[in-house]
Structure formats: structure tokens, C-alpha cells
mmCIF file of the N, C-alpha and C atoms, coordinates in Angstrom:
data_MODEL
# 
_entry.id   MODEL 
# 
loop_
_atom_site.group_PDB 
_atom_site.id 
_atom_site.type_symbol 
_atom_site.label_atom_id 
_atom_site.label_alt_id 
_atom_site.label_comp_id 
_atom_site.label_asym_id 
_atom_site.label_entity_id 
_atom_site.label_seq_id 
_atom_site.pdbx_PDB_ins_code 
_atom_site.Cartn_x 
_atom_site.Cartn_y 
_atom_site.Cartn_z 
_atom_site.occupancy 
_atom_site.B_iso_or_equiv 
_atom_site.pdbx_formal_charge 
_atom_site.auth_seq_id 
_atom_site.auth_comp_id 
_atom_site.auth_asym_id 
_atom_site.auth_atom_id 
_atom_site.pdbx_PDB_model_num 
ATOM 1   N N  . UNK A 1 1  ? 0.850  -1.193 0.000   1.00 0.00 ? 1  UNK A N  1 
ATOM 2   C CA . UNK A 1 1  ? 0.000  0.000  0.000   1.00 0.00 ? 1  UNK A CA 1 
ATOM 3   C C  . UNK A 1 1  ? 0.888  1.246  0.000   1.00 0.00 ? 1  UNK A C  1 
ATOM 4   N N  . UNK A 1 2  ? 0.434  2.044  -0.796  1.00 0.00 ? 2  UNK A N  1 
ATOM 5   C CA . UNK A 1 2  ? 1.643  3.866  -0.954  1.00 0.00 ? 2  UNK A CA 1 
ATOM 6   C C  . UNK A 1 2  ? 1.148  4.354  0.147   1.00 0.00 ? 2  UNK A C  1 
ATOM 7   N N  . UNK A 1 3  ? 2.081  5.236  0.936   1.00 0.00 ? 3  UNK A N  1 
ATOM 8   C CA . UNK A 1 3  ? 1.649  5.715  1.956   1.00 0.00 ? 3  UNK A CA 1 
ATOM 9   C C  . UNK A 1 3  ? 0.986  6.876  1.300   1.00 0.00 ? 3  UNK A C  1 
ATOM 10  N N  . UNK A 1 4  ? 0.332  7.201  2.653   1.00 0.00 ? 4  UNK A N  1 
ATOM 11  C CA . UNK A 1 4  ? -0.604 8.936  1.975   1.00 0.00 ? 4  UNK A CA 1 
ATOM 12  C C  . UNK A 1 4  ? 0.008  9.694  1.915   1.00 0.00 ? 4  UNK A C  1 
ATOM 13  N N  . UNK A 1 5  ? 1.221  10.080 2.641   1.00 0.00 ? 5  UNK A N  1 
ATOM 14  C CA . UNK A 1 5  ? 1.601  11.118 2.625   1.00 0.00 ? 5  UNK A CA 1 
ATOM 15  C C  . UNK A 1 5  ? 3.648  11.520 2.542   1.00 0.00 ? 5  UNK A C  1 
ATOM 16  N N  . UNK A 1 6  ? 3.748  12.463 1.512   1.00 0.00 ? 6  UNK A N  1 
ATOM 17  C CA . UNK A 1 6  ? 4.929  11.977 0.889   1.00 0.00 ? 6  UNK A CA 1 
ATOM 18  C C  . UNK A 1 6  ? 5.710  13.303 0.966   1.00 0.00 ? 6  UNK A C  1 
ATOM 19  N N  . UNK A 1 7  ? 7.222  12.708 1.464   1.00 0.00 ? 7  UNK A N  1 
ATOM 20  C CA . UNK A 1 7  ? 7.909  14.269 1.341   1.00 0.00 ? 7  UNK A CA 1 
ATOM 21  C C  . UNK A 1 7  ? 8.390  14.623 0.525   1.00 0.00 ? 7  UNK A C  1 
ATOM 22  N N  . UNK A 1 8  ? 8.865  15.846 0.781   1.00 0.00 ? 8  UNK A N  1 
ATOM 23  C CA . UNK A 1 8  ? 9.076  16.329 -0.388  1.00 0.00 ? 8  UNK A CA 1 
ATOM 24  C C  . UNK A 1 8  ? 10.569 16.068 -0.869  1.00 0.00 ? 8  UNK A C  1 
ATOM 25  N N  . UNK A 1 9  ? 11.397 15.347 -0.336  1.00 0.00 ? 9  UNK A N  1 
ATOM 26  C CA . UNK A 1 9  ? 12.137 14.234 -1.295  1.00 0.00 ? 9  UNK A CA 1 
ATOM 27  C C  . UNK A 1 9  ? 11.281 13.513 -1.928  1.00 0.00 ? 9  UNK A C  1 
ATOM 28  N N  . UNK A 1 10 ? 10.427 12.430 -1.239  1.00 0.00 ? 10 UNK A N  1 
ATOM 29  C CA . UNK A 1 10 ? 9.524  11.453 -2.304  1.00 0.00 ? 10 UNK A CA 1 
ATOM 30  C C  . UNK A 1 10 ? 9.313  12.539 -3.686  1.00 0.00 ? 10 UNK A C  1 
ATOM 31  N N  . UNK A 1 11 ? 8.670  13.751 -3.336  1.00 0.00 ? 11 UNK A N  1 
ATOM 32  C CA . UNK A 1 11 ? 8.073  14.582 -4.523  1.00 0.00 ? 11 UNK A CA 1 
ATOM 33  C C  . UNK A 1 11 ? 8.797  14.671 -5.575  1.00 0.00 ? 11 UNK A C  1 
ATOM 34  N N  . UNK A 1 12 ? 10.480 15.301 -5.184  1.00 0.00 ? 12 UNK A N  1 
ATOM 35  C CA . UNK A 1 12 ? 11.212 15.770 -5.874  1.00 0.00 ? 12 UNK A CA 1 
ATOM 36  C C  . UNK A 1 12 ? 11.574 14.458 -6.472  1.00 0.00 ? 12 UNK A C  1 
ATOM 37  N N  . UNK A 1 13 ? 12.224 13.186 -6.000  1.00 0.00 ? 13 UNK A N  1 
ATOM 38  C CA . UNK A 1 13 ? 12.081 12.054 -7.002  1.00 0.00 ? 13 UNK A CA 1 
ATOM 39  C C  . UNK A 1 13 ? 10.704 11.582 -7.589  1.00 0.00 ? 13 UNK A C  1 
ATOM 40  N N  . UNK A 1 14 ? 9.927  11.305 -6.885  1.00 0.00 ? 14 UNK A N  1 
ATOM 41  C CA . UNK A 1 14 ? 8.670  11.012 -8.304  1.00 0.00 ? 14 UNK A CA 1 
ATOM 42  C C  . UNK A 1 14 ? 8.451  11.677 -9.724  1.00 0.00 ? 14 UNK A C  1 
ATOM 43  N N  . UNK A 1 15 ? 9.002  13.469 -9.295  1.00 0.00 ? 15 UNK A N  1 
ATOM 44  C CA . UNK A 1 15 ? 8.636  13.974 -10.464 1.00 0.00 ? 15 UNK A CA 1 
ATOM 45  C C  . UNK A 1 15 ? 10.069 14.399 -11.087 1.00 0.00 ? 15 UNK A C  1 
ATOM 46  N N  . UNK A 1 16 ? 11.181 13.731 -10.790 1.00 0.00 ? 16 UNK A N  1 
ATOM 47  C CA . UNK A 1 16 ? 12.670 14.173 -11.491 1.00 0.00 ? 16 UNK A CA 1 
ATOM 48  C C  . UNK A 1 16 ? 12.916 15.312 -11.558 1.00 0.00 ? 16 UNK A C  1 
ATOM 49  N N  . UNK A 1 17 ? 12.083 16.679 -10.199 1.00 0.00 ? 17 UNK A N  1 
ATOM 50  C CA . UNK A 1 17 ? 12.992 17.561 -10.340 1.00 0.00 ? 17 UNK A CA 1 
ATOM 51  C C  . UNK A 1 17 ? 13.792 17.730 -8.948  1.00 0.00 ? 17 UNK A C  1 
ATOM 52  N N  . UNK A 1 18 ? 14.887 18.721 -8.937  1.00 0.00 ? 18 UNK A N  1 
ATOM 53  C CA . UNK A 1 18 ? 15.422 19.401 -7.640  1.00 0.00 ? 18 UNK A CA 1 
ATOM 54  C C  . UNK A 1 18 ? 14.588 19.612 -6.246  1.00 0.00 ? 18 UNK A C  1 
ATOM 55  N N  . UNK A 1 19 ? 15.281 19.312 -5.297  1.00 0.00 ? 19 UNK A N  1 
ATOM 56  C CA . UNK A 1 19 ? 14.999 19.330 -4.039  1.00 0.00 ? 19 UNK A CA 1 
ATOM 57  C C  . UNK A 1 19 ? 13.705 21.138 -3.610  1.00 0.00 ? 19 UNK A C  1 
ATOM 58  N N  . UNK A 1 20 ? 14.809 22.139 -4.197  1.00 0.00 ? 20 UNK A N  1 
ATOM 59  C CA . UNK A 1 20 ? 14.379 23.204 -4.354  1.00 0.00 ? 20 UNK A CA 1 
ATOM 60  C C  . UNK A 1 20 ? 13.230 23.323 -4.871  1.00 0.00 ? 20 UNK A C  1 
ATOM 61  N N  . UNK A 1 21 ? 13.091 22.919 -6.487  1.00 0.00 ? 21 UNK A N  1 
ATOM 62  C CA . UNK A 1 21 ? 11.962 23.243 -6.957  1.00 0.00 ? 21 UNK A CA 1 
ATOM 63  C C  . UNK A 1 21 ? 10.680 22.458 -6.491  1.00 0.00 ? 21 UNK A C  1 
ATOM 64  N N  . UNK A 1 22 ? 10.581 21.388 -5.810  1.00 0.00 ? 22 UNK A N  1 
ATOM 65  C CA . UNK A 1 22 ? 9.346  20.839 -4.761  1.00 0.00 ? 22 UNK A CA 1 
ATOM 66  C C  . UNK A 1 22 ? 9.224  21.686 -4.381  1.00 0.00 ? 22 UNK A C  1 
ATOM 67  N N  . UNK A 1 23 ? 10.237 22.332 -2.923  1.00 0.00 ? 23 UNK A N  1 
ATOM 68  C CA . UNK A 1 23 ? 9.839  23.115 -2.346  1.00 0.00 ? 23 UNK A CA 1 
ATOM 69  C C  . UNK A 1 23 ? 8.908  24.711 -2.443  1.00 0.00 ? 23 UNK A C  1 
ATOM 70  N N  . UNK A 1 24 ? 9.690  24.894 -3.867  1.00 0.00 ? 24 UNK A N  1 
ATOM 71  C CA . UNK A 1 24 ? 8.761  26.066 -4.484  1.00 0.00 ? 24 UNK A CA 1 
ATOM 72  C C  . UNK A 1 24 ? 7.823  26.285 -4.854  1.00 0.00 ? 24 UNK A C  1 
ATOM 73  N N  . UNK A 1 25 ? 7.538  24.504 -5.263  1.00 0.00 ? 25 UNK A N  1 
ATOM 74  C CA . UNK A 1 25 ? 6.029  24.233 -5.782  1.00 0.00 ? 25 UNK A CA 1 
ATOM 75  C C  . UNK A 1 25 ? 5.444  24.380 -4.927  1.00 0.00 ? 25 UNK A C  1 
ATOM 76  N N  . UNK A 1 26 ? 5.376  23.815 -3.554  1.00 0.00 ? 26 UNK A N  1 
ATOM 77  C CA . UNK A 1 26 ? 4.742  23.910 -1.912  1.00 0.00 ? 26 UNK A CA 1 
ATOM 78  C C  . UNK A 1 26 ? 4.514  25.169 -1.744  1.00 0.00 ? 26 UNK A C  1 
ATOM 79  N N  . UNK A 1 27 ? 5.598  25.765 -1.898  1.00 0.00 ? 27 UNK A N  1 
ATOM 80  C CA . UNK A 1 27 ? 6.141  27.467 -1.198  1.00 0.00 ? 27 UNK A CA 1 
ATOM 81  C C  . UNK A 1 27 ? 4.782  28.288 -2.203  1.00 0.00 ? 27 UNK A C  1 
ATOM 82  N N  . UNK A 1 28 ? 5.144  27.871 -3.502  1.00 0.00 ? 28 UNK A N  1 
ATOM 83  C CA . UNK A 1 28 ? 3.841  29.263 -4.251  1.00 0.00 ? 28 UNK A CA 1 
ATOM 84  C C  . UNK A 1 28 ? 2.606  28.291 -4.124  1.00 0.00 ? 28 UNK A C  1 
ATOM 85  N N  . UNK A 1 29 ? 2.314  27.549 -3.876  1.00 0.00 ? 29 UNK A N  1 
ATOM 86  C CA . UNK A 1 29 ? 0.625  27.075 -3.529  1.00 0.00 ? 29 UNK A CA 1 
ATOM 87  C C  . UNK A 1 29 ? 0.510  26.069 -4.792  1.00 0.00 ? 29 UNK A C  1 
ATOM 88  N N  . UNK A 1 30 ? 0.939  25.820 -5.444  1.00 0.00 ? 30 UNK A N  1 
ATOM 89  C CA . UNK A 1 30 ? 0.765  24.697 -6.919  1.00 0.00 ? 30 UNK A CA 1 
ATOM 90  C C  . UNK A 1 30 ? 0.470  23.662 -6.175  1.00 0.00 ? 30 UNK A C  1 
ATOM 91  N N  . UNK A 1 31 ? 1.168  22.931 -5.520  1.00 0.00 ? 31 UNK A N  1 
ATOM 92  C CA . UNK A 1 31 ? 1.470  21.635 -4.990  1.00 0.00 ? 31 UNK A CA 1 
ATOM 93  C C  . UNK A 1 31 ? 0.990  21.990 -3.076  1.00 0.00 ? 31 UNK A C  1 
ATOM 94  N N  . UNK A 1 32 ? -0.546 21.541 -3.075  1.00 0.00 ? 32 UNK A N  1 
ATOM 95  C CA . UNK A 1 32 ? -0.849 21.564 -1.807  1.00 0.00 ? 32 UNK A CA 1 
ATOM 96  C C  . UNK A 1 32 ? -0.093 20.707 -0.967  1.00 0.00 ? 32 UNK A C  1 
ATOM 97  N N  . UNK A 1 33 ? 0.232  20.980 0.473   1.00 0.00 ? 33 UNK A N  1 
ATOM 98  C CA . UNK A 1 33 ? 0.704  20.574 1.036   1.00 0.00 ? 33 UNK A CA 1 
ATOM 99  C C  . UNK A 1 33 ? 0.756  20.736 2.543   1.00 0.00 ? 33 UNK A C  1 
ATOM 100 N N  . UNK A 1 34 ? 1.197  20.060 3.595   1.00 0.00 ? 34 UNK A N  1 
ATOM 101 C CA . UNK A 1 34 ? 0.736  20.226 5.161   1.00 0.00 ? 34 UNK A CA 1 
ATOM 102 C C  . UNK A 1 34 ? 2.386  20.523 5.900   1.00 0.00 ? 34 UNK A C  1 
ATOM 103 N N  . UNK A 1 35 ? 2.299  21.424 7.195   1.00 0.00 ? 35 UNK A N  1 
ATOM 104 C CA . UNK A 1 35 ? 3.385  21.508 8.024   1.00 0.00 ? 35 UNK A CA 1 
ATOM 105 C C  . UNK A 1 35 ? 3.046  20.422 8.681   1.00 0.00 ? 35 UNK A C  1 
ATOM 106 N N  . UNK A 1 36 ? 3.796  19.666 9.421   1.00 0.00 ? 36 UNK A N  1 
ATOM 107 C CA . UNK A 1 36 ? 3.745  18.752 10.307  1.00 0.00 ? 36 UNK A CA 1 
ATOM 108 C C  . UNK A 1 36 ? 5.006  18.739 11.324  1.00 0.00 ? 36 UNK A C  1 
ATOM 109 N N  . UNK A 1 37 ? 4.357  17.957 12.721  1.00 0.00 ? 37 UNK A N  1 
ATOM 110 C CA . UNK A 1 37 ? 5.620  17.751 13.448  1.00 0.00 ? 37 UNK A CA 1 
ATOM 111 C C  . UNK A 1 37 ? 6.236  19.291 14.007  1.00 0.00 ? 37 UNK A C  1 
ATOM 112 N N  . UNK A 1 38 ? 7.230  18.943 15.059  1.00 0.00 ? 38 UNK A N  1 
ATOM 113 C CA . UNK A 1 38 ? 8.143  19.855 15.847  1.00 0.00 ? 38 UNK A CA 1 
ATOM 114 C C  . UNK A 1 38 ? 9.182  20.755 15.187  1.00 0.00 ? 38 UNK A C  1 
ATOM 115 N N  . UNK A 1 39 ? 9.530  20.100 14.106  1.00 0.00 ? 39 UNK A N  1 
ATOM 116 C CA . UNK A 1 39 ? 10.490 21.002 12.760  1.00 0.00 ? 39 UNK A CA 1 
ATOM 117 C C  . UNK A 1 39 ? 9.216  21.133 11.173  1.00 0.00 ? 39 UNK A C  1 
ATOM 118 N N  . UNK A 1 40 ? 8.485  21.440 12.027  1.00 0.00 ? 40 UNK A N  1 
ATOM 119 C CA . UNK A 1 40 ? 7.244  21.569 10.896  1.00 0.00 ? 40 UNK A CA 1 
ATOM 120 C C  . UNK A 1 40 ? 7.896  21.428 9.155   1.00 0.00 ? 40 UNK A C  1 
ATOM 121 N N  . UNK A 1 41 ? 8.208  20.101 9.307   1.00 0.00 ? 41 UNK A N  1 
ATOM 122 C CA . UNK A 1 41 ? 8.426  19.471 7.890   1.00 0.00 ? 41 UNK A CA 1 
ATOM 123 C C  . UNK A 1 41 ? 7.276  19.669 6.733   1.00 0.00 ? 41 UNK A C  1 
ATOM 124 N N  . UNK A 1 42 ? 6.905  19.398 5.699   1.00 0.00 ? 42 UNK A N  1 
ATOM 125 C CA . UNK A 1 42 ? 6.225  19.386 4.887   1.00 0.00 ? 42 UNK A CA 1 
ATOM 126 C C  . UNK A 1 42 ? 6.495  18.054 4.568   1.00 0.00 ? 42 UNK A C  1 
ATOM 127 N N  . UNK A 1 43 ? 4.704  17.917 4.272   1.00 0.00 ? 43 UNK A N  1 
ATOM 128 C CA . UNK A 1 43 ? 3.867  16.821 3.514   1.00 0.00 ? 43 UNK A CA 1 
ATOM 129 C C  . UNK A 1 43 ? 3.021  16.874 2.792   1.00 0.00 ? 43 UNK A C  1 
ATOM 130 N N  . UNK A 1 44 ? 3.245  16.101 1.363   1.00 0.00 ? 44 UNK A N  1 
ATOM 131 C CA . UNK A 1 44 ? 2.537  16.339 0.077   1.00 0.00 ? 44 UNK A CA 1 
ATOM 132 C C  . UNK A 1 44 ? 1.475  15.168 0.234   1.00 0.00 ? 44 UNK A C  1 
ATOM 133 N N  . UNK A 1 45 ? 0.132  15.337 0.471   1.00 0.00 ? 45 UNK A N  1 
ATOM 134 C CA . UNK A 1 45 ? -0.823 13.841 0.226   1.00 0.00 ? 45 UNK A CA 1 
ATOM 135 C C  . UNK A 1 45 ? -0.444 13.183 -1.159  1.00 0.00 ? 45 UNK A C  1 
ATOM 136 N N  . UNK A 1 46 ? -0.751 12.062 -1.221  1.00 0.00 ? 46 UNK A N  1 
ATOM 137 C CA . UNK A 1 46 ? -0.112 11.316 -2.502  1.00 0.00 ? 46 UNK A CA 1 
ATOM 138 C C  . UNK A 1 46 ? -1.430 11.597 -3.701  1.00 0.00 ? 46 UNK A C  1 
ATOM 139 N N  . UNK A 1 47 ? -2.438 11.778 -3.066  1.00 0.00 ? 47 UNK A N  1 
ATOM 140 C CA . UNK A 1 47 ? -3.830 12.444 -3.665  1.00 0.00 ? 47 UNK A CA 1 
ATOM 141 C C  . UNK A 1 47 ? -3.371 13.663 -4.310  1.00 0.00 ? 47 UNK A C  1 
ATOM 142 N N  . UNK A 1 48 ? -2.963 14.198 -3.671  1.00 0.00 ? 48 UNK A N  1 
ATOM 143 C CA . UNK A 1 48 ? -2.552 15.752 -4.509  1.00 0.00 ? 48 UNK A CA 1 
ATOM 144 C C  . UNK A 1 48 ? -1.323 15.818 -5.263  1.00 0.00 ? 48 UNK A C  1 
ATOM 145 N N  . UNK A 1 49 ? -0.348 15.104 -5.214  1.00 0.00 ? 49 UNK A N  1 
ATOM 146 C CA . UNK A 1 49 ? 0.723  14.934 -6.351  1.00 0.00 ? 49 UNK A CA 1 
ATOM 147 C C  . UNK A 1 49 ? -0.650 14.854 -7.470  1.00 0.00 ? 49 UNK A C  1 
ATOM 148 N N  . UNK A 1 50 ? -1.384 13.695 -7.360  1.00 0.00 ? 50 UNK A N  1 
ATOM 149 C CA . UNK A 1 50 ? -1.758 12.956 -8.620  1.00 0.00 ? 50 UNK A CA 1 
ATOM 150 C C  . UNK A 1 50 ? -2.149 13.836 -9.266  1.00 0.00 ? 50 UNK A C  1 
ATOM 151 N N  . UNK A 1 51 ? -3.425 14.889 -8.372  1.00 0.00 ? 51 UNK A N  1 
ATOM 152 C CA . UNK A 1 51 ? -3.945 15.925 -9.000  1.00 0.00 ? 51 UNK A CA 1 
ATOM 153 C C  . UNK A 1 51 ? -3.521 16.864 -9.579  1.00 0.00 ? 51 UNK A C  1 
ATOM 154 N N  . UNK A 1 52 ? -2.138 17.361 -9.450  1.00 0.00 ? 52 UNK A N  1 
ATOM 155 C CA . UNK A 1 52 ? -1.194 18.102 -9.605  1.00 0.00 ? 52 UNK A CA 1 
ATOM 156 C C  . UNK A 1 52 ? -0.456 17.730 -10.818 1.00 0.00 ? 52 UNK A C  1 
ATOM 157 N N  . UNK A 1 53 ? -0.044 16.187 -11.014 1.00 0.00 ? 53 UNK A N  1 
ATOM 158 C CA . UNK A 1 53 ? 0.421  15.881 -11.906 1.00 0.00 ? 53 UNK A CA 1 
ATOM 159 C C  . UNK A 1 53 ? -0.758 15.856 -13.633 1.00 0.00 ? 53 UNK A C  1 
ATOM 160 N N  . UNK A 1 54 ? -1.537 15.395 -12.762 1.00 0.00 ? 54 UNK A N  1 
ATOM 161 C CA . UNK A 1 54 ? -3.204 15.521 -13.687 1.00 0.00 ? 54 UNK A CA 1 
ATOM 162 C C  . UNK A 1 54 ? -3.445 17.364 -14.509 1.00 0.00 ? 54 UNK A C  1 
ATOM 163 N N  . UNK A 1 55 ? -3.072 18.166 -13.460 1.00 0.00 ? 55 UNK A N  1 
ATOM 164 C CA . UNK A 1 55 ? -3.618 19.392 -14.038 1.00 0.00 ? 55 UNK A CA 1 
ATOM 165 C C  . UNK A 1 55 ? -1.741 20.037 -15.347 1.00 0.00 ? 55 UNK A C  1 
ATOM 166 N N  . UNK A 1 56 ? -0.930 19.592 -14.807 1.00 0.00 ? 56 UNK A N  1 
ATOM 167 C CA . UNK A 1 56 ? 0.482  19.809 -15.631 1.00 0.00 ? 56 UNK A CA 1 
ATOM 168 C C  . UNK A 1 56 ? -0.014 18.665 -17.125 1.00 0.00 ? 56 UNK A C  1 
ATOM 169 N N  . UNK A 1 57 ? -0.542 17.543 -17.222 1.00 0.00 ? 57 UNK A N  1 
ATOM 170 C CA . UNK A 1 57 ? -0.879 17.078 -18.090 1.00 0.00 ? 57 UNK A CA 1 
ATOM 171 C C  . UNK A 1 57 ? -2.023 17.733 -19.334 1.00 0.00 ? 57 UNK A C  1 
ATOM 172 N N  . UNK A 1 58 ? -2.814 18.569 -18.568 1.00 0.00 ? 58 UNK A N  1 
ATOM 173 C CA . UNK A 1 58 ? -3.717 19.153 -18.960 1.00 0.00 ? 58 UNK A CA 1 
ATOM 174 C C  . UNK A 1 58 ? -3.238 20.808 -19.865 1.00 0.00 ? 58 UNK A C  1 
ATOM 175 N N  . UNK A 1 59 ? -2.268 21.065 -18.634 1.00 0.00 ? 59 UNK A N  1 
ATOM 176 C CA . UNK A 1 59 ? -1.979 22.575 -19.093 1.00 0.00 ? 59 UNK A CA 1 
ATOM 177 C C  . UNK A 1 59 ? -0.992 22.022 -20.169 1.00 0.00 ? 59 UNK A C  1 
ATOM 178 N N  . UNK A 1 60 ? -0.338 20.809 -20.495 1.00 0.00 ? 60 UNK A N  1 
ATOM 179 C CA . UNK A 1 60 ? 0.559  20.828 -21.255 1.00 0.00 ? 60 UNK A CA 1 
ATOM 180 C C  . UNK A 1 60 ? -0.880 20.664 -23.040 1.00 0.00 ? 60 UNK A C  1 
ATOM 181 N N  . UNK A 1 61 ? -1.372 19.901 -22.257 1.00 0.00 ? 61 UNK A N  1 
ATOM 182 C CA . UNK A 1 61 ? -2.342 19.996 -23.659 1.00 0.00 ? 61 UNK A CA 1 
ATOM 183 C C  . UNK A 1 61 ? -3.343 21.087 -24.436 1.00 0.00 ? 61 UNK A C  1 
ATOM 184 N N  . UNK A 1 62 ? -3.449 21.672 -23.721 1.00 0.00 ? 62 UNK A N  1 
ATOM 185 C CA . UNK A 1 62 ? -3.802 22.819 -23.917 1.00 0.00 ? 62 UNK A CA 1 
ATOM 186 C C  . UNK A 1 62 ? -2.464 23.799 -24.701 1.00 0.00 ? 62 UNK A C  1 
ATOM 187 N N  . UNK A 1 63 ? -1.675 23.701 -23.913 1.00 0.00 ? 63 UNK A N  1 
ATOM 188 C CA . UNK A 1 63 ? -0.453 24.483 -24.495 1.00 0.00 ? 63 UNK A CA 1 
ATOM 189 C C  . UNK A 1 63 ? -0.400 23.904 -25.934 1.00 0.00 ? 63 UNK A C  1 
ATOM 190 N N  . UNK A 1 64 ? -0.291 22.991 -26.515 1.00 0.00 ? 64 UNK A N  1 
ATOM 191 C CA . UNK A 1 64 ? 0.165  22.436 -27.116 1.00 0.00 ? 64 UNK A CA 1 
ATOM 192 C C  . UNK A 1 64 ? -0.835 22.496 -28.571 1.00 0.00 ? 64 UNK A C  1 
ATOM 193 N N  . UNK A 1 65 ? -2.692 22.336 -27.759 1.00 0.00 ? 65 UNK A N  1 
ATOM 194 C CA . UNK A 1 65 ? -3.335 22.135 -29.240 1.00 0.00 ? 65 UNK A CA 1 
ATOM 195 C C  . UNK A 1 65 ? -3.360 23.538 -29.437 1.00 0.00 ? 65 UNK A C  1 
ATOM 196 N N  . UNK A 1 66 ? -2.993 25.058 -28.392 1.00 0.00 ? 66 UNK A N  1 
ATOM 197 C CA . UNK A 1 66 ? -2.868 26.278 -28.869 1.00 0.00 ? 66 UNK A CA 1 
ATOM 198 C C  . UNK A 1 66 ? -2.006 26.750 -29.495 1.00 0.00 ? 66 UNK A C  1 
ATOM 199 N N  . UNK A 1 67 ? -0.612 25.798 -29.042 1.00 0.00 ? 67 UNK A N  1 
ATOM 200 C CA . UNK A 1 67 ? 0.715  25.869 -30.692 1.00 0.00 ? 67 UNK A CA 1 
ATOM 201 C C  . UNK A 1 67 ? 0.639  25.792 -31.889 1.00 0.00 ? 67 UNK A C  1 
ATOM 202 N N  . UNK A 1 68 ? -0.302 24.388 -31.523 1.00 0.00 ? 68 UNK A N  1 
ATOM 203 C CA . UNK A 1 68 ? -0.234 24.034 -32.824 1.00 0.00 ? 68 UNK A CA 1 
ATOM 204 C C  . UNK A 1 68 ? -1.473 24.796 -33.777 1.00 0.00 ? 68 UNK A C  1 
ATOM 205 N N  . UNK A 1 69 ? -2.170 24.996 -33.301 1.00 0.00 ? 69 UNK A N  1 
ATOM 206 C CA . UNK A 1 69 ? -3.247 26.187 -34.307 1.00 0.00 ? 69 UNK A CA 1 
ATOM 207 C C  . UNK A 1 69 ? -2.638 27.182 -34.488 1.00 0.00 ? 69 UNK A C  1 
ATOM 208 N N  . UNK A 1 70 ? -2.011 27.635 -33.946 1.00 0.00 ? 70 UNK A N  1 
ATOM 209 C CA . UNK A 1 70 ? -1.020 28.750 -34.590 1.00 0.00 ? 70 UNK A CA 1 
ATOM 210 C C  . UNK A 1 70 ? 0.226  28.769 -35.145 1.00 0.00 ? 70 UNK A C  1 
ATOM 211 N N  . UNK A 1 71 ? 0.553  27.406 -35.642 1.00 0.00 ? 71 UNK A N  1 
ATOM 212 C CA . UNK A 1 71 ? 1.777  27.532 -36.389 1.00 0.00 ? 71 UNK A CA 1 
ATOM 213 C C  . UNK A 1 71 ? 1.629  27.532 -37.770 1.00 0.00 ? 71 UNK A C  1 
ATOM 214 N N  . UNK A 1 72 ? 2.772  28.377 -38.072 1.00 0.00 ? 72 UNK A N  1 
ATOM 215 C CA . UNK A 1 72 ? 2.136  28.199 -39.796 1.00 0.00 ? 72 UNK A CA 1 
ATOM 216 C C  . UNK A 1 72 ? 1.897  29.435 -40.259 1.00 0.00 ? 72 UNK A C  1 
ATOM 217 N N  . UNK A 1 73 ? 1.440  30.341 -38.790 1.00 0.00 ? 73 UNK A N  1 
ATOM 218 C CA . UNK A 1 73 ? 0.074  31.914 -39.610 1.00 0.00 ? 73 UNK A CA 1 
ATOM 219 C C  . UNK A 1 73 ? 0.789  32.470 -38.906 1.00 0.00 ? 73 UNK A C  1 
ATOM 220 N N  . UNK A 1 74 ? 2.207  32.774 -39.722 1.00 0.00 ? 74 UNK A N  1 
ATOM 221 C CA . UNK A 1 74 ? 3.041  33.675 -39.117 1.00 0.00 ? 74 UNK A CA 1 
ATOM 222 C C  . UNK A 1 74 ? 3.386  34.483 -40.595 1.00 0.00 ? 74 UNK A C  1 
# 
């Protein structure tokens, strides 16, 4: 069973980027996430990666069928 709740190492390897840029994702609100604990660590629910990863899939498609209607009519 995946646990629910994943740090943001887990994050930064699931999604192959830098330690930093998790954190930034957390830090500007993209990537919901919880303080926890006495060194109020951060925790990403594994629910909200997905969703997160779900809406970057989306914005990429979008990006993409709006490229492509405009290439060409330059």
C-alpha cells in the first residue's frame, strides 16, 4: 500500500525535479501541502501529487493544441 503522505524528497524524485523546486512548488501554492511535526516538515498527500500531476498534463495539452493552431500563420 503507498503511503498517503509523501515528502518532499519522495516529490522531488517522483517527479525528477530538484529538491528546491518541490519546495517552491509547496512554497507558491501549486502543490498543496501540510506543516507537520516539531520542525514543521512538509507533507505532500499522494492524492494531490496525482492531482497536480493531472492538471500539468492538462496545461501541457492545452499548451500544445494552442501551438499548434497557430503555427504556420506567421
Amino acid at each position: 500500500m503507498a503511503p498517503r503522505f509523501l515528502t518532499l524528497t519522495d516529490v522531488s524524485e517522483i517527479l525528477n525535479i530538484s529538491a528546491p523546486q518541490a519546495y517552491a512548488l509547496v512554497r507558491s501554492g501549486e502543490l498543496p501541502a501540510i506543516q507537520i511535526g516539531g520542525r514543521m516538515q512538509w507533507r505532500v498527500e499522494s492524492a494531490e501529487l496525482e492531482r497536480y500531476i493531472e492538471r500539468m498534463y492538462a496545461e501541457t495539452r492545452a499548451r500544445n493544441a494552442h501551438g499548434a493552431s497557430s503555427e504556420g500563420s506567421g
